[in-house]
N, C-alpha and C positions, 0 to 999 in steps of 0.2 A: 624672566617671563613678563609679561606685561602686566598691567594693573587691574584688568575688570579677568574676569573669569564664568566661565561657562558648563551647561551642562547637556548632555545628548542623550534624545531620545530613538532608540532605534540604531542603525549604522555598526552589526554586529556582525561577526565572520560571513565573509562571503560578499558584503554590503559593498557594490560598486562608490554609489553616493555618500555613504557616510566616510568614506575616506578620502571621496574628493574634500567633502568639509573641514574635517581635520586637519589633513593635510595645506590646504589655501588659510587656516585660518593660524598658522605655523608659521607662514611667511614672513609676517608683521610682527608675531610676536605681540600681541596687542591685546589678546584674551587667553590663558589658558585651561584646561580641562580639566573641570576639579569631580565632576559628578556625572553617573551615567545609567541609564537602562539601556543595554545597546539590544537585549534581546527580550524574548518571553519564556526564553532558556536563561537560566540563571548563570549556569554552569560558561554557557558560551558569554554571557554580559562579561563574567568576570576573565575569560580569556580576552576578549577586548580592552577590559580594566587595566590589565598586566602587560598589553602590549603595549597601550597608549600611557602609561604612568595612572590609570586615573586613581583621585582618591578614594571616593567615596561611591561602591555601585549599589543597584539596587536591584530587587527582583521583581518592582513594578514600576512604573513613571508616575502612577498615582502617590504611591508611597514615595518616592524622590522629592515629587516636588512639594508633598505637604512638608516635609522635613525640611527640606530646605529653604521654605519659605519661614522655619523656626530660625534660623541658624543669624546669629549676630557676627559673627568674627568668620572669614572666609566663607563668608554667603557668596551664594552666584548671581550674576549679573542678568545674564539670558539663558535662553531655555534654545537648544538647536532640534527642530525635528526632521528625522530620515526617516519615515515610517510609511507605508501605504496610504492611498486618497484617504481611503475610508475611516483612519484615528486622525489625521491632521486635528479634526474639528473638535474633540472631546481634548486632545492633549494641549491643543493652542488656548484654549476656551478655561482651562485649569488654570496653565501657566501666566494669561491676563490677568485671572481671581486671583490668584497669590502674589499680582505687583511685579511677574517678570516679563523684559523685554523677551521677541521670539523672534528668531529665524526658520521659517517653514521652507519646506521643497512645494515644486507648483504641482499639478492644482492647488488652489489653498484649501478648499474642501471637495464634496461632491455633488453639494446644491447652491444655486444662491442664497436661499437661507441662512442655511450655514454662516458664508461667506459675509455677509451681510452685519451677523450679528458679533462675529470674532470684528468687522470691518468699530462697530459701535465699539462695545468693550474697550478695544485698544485707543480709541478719541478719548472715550471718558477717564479711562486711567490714565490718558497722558504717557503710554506706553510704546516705544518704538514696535514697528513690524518688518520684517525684510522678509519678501518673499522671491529667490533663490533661482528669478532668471539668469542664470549663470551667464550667455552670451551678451549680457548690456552690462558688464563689466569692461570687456576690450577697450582698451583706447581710441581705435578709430571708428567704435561706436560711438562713445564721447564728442569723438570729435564732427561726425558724420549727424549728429542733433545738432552739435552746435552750430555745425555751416548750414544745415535747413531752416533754421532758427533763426541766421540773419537775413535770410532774404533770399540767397544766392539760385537759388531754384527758382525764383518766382512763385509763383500759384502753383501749388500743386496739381496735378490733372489726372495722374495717372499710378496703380502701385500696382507691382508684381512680388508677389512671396509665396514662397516655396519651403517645405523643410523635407526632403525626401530620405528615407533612409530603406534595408534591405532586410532589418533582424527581422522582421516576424514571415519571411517568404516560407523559413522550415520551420512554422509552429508545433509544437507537440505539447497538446494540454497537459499531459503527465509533468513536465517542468516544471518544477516550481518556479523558474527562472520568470515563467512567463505569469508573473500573477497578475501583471497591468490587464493581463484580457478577462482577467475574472470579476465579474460585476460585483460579489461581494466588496473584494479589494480596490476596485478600479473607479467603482461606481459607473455611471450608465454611458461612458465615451473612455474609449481607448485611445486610439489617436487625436482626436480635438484634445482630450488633455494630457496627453504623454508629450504631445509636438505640438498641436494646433494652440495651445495658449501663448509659444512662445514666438509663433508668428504674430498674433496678433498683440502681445506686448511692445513685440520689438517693430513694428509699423506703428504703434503710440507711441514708444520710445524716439524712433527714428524724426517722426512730421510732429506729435502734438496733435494729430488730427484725432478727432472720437467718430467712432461707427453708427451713425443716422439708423441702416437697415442691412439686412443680410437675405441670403438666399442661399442653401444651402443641401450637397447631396453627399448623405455621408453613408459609406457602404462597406460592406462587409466582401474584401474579391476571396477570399482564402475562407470558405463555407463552414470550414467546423469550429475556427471562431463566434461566441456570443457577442464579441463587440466590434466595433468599426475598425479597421485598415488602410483606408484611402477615402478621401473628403474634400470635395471644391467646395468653395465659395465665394459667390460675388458679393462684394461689399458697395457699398455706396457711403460716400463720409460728410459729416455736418459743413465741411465748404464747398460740396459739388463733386469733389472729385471721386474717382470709381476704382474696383481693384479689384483684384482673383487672388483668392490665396488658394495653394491645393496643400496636401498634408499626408504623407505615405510613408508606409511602415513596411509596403511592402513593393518596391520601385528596386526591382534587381542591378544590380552593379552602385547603387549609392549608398555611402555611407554617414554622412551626418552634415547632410548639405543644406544649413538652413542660407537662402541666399533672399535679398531685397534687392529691388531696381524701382528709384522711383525719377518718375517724370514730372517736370516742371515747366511753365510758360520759357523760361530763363534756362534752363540746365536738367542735367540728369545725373543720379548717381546710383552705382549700385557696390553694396558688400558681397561674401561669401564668407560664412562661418570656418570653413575649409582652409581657405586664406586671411585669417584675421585682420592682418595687419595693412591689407589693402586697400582702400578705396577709389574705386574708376568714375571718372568724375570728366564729362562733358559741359560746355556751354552752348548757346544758341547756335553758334558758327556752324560747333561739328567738332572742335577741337579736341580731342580726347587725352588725357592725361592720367599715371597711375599716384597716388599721394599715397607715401609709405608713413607708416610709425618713425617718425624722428626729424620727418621735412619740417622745415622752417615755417610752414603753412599750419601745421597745427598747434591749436594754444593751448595752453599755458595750462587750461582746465582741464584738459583732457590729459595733458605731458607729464602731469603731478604723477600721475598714476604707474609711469617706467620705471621699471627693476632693473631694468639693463639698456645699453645703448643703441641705438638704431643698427638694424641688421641681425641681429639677435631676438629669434621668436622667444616671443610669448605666448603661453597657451591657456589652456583652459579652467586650469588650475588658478594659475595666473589672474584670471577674468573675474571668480569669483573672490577670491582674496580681495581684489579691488573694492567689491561688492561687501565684504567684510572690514576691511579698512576705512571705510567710510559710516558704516554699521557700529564700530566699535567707537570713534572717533567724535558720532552725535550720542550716543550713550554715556562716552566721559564726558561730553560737556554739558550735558544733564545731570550728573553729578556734580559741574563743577563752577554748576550755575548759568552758563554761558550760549545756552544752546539757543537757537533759530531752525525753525524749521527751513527755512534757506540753505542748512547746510546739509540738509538731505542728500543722496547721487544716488540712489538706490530703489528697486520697485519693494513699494511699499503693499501692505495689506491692500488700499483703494486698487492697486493695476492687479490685484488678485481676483480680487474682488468683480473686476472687470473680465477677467477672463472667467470666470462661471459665469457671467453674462452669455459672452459668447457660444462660449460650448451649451448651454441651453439654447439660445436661441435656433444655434445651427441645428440642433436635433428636432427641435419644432418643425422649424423650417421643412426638412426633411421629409419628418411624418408626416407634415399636412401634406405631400405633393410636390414638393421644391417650390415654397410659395414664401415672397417677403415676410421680415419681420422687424419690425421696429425694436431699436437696444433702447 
């Protein structure tokens, strides 16, 4: 197993996410799992324990991580959280005080605040943060920054993003399944931060561009829902250019379709999460062209990240592994002396941080009337 080691909060029988994590962070071999609170069932943490090898469980994350911030000989590196919006910010905020790096799931919290003050904590401790936009791991995400990056588009003008999906058309409160809609758990946006943050990370990720101002209607179409389902908004960004992003949980027949098109003076390109490994990529002419994972066209920054040869997907598991290989990778060279923040690839706490921008702003926006607001 690899040389740093980790421990997880949350991601306990039945846990979708917490075994995407494990699992991608298995690939590399780069950290493995020495400690854990997977649950607030004891009984089920330590079925997780026994399934995943781990050593050391515990029956609360308070108790885990004071302990283990004792521990000299097989201490943990970082702290991973799969837990609801609403503990991110007391588990992240511990984890910082006792000197461990953290890998959180998005939202980072449920207010800017919050966000804000885990954002300081982690500067002043000199502490890495990855916050677990899983889709800006793909390679021809990588590589689809890096061709906007040099030029090839021109001026940006124009951006279309989308993330539509269909789970929540048969909601039944009695689910537990469905606690994202519970404002306790959720805090006060269900879709803007289930989906909506990961549009607008990955439109940062994609251009580099930052949101000037928003406008914003976020609505509830499925009535016994307490929180939002479906949400435009237009953006306007710091170099001029404009954008709609919509955001749905409840868009019948789609399944996990986050997709970008963006327009340029020069060119256009656009992804789909659906088809990872694609990018449709025009120039001024009109010529249109597909650039797979493995063409000769993409570098070398992006290529490092292949598991396997061109023609052979990669999926999403995959995505965040990358996301973790990179995470692990500036973590041992802060151990080992060597590190630059240069070698970052990863969204950090700031593009968290960013996203409770957003998802506040757009609820303002909303309440006041569908009226501008300044990020």
């Amino acid at each position: 197993m690899g040389a740093l080691k980790y421990a997880m909060v949350g991601g306990g029988p039945g846990s979708f996410i917490g075994e995407v994590h494990r699992k991608a962070l298995l690939l590399d071999r780069k950290a493995e799992l020495i400690a854990g609170c997977f649950s607030r069932d004891i009984i089920k943490s330590r079925v997780t324990a026994a399934e995943t090898g781990t050593v050391r469980v515990y029956e609360d994350y308070r108790e885990m991580i004071e302990k283990e911030s004792t521990i000299t000989n097989d201490r943990i590196d970082f702290v991973v959280i799969a837990t609801p919006n609403n503990s991110h910010y007391e588990i992240a905020k511990l984890c910082l005080e006792k000197g461990f790096h953290v890998a959180c799931d998005k939202p980072l919290t449920i207010t800017v605040t919050e966000a804000e003050t885990l954002e300081k904590l982690a500067n002043e401790r000199n502490l890495l943060f990855l916050v677990t936009h899983t889709y800006m791991g793909y390679i021809m995400v990588k590589h689809a920054r890096d061709f906007i990056k040099s030029g090839a588009l021109g001026d940006i003008r124009i951006i279309m993003a989308e993330y539509s999906q269909s789970g929540l058309c048969n909601y039944d409160p009695s689910n537990t399944r469905f606690w994202r809609a519970d404002p306790q758990y959720a805090g006060s946006s269900l879709t803007l931060g289930d989906i909506g943050t990961h549009i607008e990370n990955a439109v940062a990720t994609f251009t580099g561009l930052k949101i000037k101002r928003i406008l914003a209607k976020v609505e509830t179409v499925i009535k016994n829902k307490p929180l939002d389902d479906n949400d435009y908004v237009l953006v306007e960004f710091d170099n001029g250019a404009s954008g709609v992003y919509w955001a749905s949980q409840v868009a019948v027949g789609k399944d996990n379709e986050l997709r970008l098109r963006i327009f340029g003076s020069e060119g256009y390109i656009e992804w789909n999460q659906e088809d990872p490994e694609v990018l449709l990529i025009a120039d001024k002419s009109g010529v249109n062209r597909r650039v797979k994972k493995g063409h000769a066209e993409v570098g070398e920054a992006a290529m490092k990240y292949r598991r396997i040869p061109k023609g052979h997907g990669e999926g999403v598991i995959e995505a965040m592994a990358n996301l973790y290989s990179n995470f692990c990778d500036c973590i041992a060279a802060i151990k080992n002396g060597s590190f630059t923040k240069s070698m970052i690839d990863y969204p950090t706490v700031y593009d968290g941080v960013n996203g409770m921008k957003f998802i506040e702003a757009c609820l303002k926006s909303s309440r006041g009337g569908n009226v501008w607001i300044n990020l």
